[in-house]
Each structure stands twice: as structure tokens, then as C-alpha cells.
C-alpha positions in Angstrom: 38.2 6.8 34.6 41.0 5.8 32.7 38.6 3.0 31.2 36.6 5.4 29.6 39.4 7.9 28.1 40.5 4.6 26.5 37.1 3.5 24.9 36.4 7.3 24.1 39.8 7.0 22.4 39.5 3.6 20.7 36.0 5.3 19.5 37.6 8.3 17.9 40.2 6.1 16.1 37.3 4.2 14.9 35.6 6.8 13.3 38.7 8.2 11.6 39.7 5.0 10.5 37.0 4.6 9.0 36.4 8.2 7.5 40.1 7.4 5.6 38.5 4.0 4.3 35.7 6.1 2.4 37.2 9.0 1.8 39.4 9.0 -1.0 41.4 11.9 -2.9 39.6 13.3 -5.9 41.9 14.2 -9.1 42.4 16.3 -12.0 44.1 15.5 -14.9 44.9 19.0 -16.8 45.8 19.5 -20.4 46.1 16.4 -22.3 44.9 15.4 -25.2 41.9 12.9 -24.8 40.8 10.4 -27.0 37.3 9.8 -25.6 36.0 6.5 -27.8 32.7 8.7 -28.1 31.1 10.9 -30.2 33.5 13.9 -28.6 36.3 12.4 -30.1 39.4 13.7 -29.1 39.7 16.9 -26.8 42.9 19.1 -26.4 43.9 20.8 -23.9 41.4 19.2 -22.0 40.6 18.5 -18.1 39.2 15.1 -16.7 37.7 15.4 -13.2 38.0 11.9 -10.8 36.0 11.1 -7.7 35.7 8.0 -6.0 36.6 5.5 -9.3 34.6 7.4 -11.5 34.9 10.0 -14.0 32.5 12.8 -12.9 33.9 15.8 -15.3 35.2 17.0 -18.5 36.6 20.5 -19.2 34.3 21.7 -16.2 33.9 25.5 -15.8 35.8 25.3 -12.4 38.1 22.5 -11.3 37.6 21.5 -8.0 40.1 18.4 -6.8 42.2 17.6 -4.1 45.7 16.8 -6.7 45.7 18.2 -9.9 48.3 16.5 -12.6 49.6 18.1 -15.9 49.6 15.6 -19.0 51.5 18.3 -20.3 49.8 18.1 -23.7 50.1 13.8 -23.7 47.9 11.3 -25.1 44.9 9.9 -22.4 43.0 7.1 -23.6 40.5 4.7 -21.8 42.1 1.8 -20.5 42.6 -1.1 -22.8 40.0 -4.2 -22.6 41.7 -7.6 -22.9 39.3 -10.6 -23.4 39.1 -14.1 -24.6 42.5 -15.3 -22.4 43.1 -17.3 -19.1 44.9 -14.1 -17.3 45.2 -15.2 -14.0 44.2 -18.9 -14.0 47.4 -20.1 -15.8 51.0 -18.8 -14.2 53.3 -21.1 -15.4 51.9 -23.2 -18.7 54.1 -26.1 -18.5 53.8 -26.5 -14.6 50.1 -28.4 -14.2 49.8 -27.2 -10.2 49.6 -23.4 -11.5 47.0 -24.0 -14.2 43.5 -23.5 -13.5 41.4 -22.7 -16.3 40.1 -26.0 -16.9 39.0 -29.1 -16.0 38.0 -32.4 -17.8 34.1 -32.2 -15.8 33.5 -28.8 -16.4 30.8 -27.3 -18.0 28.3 -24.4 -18.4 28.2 -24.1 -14.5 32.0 -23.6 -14.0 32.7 -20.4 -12.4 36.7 -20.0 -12.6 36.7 -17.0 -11.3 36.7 -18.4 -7.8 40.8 -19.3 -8.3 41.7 -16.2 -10.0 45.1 -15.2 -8.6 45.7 -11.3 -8.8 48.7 -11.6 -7.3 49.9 -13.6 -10.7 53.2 -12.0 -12.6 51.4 -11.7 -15.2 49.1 -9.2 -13.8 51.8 -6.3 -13.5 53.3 -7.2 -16.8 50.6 -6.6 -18.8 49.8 -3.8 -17.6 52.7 -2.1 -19.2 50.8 -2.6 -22.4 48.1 -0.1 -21.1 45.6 -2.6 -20.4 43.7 -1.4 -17.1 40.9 -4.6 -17.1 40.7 -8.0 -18.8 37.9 -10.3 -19.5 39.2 -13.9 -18.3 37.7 -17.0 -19.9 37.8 -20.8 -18.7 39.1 -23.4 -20.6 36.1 -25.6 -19.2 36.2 -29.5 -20.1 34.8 -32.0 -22.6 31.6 -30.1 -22.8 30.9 -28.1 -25.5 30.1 -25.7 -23.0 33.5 -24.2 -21.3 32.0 -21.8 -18.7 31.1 -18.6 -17.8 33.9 -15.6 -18.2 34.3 -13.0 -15.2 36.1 -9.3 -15.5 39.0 -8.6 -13.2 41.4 -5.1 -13.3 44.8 -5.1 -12.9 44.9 -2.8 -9.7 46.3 -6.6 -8.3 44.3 -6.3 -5.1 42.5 -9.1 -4.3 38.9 -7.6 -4.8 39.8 -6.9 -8.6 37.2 -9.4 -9.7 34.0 -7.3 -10.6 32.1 -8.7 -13.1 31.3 -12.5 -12.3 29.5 -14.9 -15.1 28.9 -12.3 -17.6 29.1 -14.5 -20.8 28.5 -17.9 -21.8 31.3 -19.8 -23.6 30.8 -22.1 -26.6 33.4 -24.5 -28.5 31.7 -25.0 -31.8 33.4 -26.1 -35.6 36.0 -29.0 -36.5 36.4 -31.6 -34.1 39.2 -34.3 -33.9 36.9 -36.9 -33.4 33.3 -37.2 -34.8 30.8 -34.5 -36.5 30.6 -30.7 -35.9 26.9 -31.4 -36.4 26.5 -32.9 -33.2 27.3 -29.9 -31.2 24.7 -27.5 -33.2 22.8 -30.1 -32.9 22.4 -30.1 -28.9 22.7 -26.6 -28.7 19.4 -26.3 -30.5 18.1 -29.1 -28.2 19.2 -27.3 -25.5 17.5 -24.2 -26.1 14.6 -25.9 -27.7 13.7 -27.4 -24.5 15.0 -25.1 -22.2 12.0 -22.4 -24.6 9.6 -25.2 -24.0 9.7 -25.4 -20.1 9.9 -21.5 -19.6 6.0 -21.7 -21.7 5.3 -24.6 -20.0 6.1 -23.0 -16.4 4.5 -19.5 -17.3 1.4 -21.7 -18.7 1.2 -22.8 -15.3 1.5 -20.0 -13.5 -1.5 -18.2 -15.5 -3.7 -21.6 -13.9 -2.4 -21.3 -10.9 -3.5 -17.4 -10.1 -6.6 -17.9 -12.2 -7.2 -21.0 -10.1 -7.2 -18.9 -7.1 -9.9 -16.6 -7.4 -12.3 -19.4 -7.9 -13.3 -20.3 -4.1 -14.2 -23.7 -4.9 -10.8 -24.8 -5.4 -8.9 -22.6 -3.1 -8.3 -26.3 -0.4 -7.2 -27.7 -3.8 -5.5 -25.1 -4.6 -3.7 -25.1 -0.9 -2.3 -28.9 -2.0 -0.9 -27.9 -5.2 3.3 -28.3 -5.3 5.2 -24.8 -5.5 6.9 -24.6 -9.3 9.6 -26.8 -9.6 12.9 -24.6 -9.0 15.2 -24.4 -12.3 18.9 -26.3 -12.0 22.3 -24.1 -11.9 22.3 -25.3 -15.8 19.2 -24.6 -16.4 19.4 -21.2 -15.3 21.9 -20.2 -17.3 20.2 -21.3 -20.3 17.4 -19.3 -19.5 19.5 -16.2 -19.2 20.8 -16.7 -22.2 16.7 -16.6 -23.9 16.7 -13.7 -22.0 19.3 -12.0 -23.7 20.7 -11.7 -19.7 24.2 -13.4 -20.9 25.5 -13.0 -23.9 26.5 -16.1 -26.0 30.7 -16.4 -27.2 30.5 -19.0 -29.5 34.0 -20.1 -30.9 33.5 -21.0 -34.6 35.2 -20.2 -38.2 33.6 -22.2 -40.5 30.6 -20.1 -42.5 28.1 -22.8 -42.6 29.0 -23.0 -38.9 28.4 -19.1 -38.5 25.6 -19.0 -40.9 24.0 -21.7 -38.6 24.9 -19.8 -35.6 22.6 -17.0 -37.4 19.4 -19.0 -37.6 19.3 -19.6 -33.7 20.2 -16.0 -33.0 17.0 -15.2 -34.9 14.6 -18.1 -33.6 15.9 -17.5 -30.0 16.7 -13.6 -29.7 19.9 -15.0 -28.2 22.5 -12.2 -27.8 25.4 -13.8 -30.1 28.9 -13.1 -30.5 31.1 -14.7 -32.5 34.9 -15.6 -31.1 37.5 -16.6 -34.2 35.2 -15.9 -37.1 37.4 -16.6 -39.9 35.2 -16.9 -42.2 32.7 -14.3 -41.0 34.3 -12.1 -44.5 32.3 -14.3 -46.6 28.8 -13.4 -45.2 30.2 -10.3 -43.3 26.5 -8.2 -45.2 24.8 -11.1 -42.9 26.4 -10.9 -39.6 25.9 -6.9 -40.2 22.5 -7.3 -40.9 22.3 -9.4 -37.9 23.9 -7.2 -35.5 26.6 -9.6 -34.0 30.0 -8.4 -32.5 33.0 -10.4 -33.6 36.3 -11.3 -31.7 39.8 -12.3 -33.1 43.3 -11.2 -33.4 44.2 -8.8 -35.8 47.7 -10.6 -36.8 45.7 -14.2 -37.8 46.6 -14.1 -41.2 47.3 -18.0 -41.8 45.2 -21.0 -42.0 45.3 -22.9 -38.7 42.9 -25.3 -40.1 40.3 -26.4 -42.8 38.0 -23.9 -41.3 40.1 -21.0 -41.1 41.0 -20.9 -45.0 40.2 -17.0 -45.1 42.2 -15.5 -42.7 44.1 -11.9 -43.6 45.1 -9.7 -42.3 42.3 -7.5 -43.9 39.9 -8.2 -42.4 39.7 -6.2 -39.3 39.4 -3.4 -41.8 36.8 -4.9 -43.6 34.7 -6.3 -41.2 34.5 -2.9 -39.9 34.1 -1.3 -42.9 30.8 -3.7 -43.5 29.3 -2.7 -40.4 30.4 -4.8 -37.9 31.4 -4.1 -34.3 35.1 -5.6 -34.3 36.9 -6.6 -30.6 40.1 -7.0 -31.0 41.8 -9.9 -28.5 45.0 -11.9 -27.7 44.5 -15.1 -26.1 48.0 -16.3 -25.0 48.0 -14.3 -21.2 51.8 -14.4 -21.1 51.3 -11.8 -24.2 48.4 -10.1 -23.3 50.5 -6.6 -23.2 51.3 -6.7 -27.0 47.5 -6.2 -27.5 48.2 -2.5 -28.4 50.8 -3.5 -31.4 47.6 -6.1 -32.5 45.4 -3.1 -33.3 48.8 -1.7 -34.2 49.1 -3.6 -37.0 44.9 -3.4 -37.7 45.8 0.4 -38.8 48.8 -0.7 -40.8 46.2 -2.8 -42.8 43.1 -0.4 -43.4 41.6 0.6 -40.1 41.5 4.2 -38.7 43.2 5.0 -35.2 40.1 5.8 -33.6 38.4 2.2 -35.1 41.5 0.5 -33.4 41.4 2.5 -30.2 37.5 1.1 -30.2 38.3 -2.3 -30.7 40.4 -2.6 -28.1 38.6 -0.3 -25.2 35.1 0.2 -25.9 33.9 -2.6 -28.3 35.3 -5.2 -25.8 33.2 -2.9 -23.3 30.1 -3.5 -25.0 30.2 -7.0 -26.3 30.8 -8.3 -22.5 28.1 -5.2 -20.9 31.5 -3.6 -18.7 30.9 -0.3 -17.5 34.5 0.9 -19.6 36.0 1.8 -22.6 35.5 5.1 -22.7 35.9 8.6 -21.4 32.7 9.8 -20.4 31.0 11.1 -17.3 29.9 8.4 -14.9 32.2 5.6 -16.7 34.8 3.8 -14.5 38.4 5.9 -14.3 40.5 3.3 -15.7 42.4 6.0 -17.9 46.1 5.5 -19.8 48.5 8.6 -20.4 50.9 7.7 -23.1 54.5 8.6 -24.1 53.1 9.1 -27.7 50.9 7.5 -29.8 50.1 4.1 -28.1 50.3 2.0 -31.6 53.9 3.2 -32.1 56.7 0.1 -30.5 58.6 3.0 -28.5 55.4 4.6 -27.5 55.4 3.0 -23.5 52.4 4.0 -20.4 53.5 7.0 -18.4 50.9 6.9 -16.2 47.8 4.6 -15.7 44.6 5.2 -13.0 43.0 1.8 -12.9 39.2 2.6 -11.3 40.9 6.2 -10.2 43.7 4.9 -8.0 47.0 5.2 -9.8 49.2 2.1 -10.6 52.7 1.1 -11.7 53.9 -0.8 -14.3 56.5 -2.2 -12.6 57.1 -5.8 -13.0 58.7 -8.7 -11.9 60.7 -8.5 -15.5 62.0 -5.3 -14.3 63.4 -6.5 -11.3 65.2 -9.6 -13.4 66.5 -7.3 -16.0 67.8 -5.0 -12.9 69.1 -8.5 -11.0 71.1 -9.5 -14.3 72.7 -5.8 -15.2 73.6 -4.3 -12.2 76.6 -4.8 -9.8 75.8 -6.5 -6.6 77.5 -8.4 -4.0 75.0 -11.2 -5.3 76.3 -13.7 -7.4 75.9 -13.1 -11.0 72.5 -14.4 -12.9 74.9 -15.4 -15.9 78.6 -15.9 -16.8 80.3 -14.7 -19.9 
């Protein structure tokens, strides 16, 4: 008898346990001023409805949550996007055991996202900058190709990976040793054979079924090999003619871009262009064209031969032309300054709302992340700010990352506490 209570019991907890695993509070956020990143703009006053991660209301009729919070009239924006960095792969730069994003036999296969750490320092640091998801890209090896990015938020648990080989990275322009030619060169190979096979293969396929219905050869027909399966590489390539993956090609140069441009159009590839510093000469092409660029806002010096054109201008005017800007900071350790990058993009000719876009829901639609904006059904990864999130004393106030709320609390905080307050610890420091 008393076996049974206990199994009855051990049943009961078992279903509530895992009732509380599913069920999860829904929220409210009242009166605050929303910048949406869509066509709604920016709503006062308004109400965002959470359930479950996702954002299933605006300014309903009749609120219906389980915790309600007052912005009390603050600025809510969509989380910030970072991208093109090695956020959790690299902890310590200097210190080769902590650094993961590369290796010398890497290549278009290389998944890094299988040693993300989201335990890393870093992670909690940056989100003080209001970034709520970052799109984390492999250093790869001596192949042109460096790897596939993956998307990870900064919730820190260890399922924060959620987006795995989403884009295809490419290391195109100067090299230190040898011809920038060489490089187009195989890429057009690549693809040129990689097009080939898929007609060849579909060509066969057509034979094979109309083979079939013709009885004569249907023993034949039973000896006949199966279609040879694709390799990892070749895969990914074929994704890529699919306009599956999109391709981040790193290159400056215009004749580099302007070559870049031909394959887009002979292979529908779906093209984006990392760096770009040139891309203000033939920015009426790259419009025309359709294809996203990524950089930082602050280049505004030559780092090379290739990059003779950089200003600070030219988020502005790439904009201005047409062009769907991303705005992006690639050193990790610095990711949460990203907001000062676009920051500095208004101080130099670009709207708020243009900023706000290119760093939220431009990064959202360059790397296909269901992000960036306020809307109904998009993830809750929401920011309520101080004040305006360009200004330096502007700081997060609160932040939902995929609608569970998250500190910014950081390891730097805990120092900066160590090394200022009294404590029967030894001092960090003497005077």
C-alpha cells in the first residue's frame, strides 16, 4: 500500500514538474514608448503583450497577462543584433587554449558553433550594450572559405545557440602572398561545377523515371546505381545556388565588388558584402543589385590599399543610395559599444530610426533571424532604455532576451565592486 501512495505521488510530482517546465508567465509591458523598426514606427503610450518568447500583442483592446510592468513612459526597442565577431569562441585573445574560432584545416564545412561557450565573460558584458542576440563567425583556416556563422542570445544558458550554419563566409581582396585573382578565380570554379553537376544529376533523374515506365528495361532499370550522394562541401555549395545560405563575402576593393556582382547575377547567389570600402564608388550598382552591406560605422582610415575610401560618410550615403546598411563591430571584447557605432552613424548623416535598423532589423534580415523588430509573432528579445540608446549616459534598464528577463550584471561589476569597497579581503591595489 505504501508502494503505491509513493508511485501515485512520484506521478503527481511528475506531472507538475513538468506543467512548470511548459508553462511560463506571460507579460505586459505598459506605457512606453516603442520604437518598432516597422512601418508603425514609434508608439507612445503603448502596451506589448509576451507569451512563451514571443510577442503576441500590441496596444490590445484588453490586456490579459500574468505580470504587468510600467516603462513609465521609457524608450523600448528590439534587441540589438551583433554580427561579424567571434563572441564566444575567443575568451582571452592572447591565451591560445581559450581561442577557438579558427583552425589552420578549416574550411567551408567548419561548424564552430559546436565550442561556443555561453558561459564566456563576455557574454554578460555585452549585454550591457543592449544587445539581446549576436551572429558569431569562424575565423576558419587557410581556405578562402572560413565557415559557416551560427546565432546565439545572450540569455547565457547553454541552449542559446539557435540558428546553426546560416551563412557562408568568404575571405576575398589583397593577399600577403600571391594574386587576389586566384581566389575569384576558384570561386567561379567552384560554383561553375558545383551548377554543372546539379544539371547533370537532374538530367539523370528525368532518364531514370522516364526509363521506368518503359517495361522493357525495368531488370535494367533494377541494376542501375542510386545517385551518387553530394559531399558535406558539396552541399553547401549547392545551398548557396539555391539562395538557401546566403554568401558574406569579405572584400573592399571595387573591381573586387564589381566582380562579386557578375556571379551574384550568373548564379542568383544571395550576396552580401562584409567591409565594402569601396562599395561608395559603385554604391547606384550594389543598389541596383539588391545586396546588403556590413561594416563599422567609425572605419574612417585606410587599413590598406583597398580600403582608400573609407569615411565616415558613408553609412549615410550608402543608405541614402538605397542600400540595406548592417552595422557591426568585430572585436567581441567590444561588442557592447555597438550602440555608440550607429551612435556616431547619426552624428554623420543618418536618421535615428536608419541607425536603430542597422543594428536590429537589417542584421535580422541579411542573416534570415526571426528579430529585429517589434511586431506580432517576432521573438521577445526587447530593450527598455534610460534614454535615448545613442546617448554615452543613456545605459539598459531592463532587457527580455526571448521573453525571459536578464541582467546586465557582469563580471566587471563585481571587479569594480572587489577594488572600491571595504572588505576584510586584501586590497586589489595599493596606493
Amino acid at each position: 500500500m505504501k508502494n503505491i501512495k509513493l508511485f501515485k505521488a512520484s506521478l503527481v510530482a511528475l506531472a507538475l514538474s513538468a506543467v512548470s517546465n511548459v508553462y511560463a508567465e506571460s507579460l505586459a509591458i505598459t506605457n512606453a514608448t516603442v520604437h518598432t523598426v516597422t512601418e508603425q514606427g514609434v508608439l507612445t503610450n503603448a502596451t506589448i503583450v509576451i507569451d512563451n518568447g514571443t510577442i503576441i500583442a500590441i496596444n490590445p483592446e484588453k490586456v490579459v497577462a500574468d505580470v504587468t510592468f510600467d516603462a513609465m513612459g521609457k524608450i523600448l526597442t528590439p534587441g540589438l543584433i551583433g554580427s561579424m565577431n567571434s563572441l564566444g569562441l575567443v575568451e582571452v585573445g592572447a591565451v591560445s587554449r581559450t581561442r577557438d574560432a579558427r583552425d589552420k584545416k578549416a574550411d567551408i564545412t567548419f561548424d564552430a558553433s559546436i565550442a561556443f561557450n555561453p558561459r564566456s565573460t563576455v557574454v554578460p558584458y555585452t549585454r550591457k550594450g543592449g544587445i539581446t542576440s549576436n551572429v558569431t563567425v569562424p575565423g576558419g583556416g587557410d581556405s578562402m572559405f572560413k565557415g559557416q556563422t551560427f546565432v546565439a542570445d545572450l540569455s547565457g544558458e547553454f541552449d542559446s545557440v539557435y540558428i546553426k550554419e546560416n551563412a557562408v563566409i568568404i575571405d576575398l581582396g589583397a593577399k600577403s602572398s600571391g594574386s587576389r585573382a586566384l581566389n575569384l578565380q576558384k570561386l567561379r570554379y567552384k560554383l561553375e561545377d558545383a551548377q554543372k553537376a546539379l544539371k547533370k544529376a537532374a538530367e539523370e533523374e528525368q532518364k531514370a523515371k522516364k526509363d521506368k515506365k518503359d517495361k522493357k528495361d525495368e531488370k535494367a532499370d533494377d541494376k542501375k546505381k542510386s545517385p551518387k550522394e553530394p559531399k558535406r562541401d558539396e552541399k553547401i555549395i549547392n545551398a548557396l545556388l539555391a539562395g538557401d545560405k546566403p554568401l558574406i563575402a569579405y572584400a573592399d576593393r571595387a573591381t573586387d565588388l564589381l566582380e562579386l556582382l557578375k556571379l551574384k547575377a550568373e548564379f542568383n547567389l544571395d550576396l552580401v558584402i562584409a567591409g565594402g570600402a569601396d562599395a561608395i564608388l559603385i554604391s547606384d550598382q550594389l543598389a541596383k543589385a539588391e545586396v546588403p552591406i556590413i561594416f563599422g560605422a567609425l572605419d574612417n582610415l585606410p587599413s590598406s590599399f583597398d580600403s582608400l575610401h573609407s569615411s565616415l560618410k558613408n553609412t549615410a550615403k550608402l543608405t541614402q543610395a538605397g542600400i540595406t546598411v548592417a552595422l557591426a563591430i568585430n572585436d567581441a571584447h567590444n561588442l557592447y559599444q555597438l550602440r555608440f557605432e550607429a551612435g556616431n552613424a547619426v552624428a554623420n548623416g543618418l536618421t535615428k530610426a536608419q541607425a536603430l535598423a542597422s543594428v536590429t532589423a537589417n542584421v535580422a534580415d541579411i542573416f534570415n533571424i526571426d528579430a529585429g523588430r517589434i511586431a506580432v509573432g517576432k521573438r521577445a528579445d526587447l530593450v527598455l532604455w534610460s534614454a535615448d540608446p545613442f546617448e554615452l549616459s543613456s545605459k539598459v534598464d531592463k532587457m527580455w532576451i526571448n521573453g525571459k528577463e536578464h541582467t546586465t550584471q557582469s563580471r566587471h561589476d563585481e571587479l569594480r565592486k572587489r577594488y572600491t569597497t571595504d572588505s576584510e579581503l586584501p586590497r586589489g591595489y595599493t596606493k
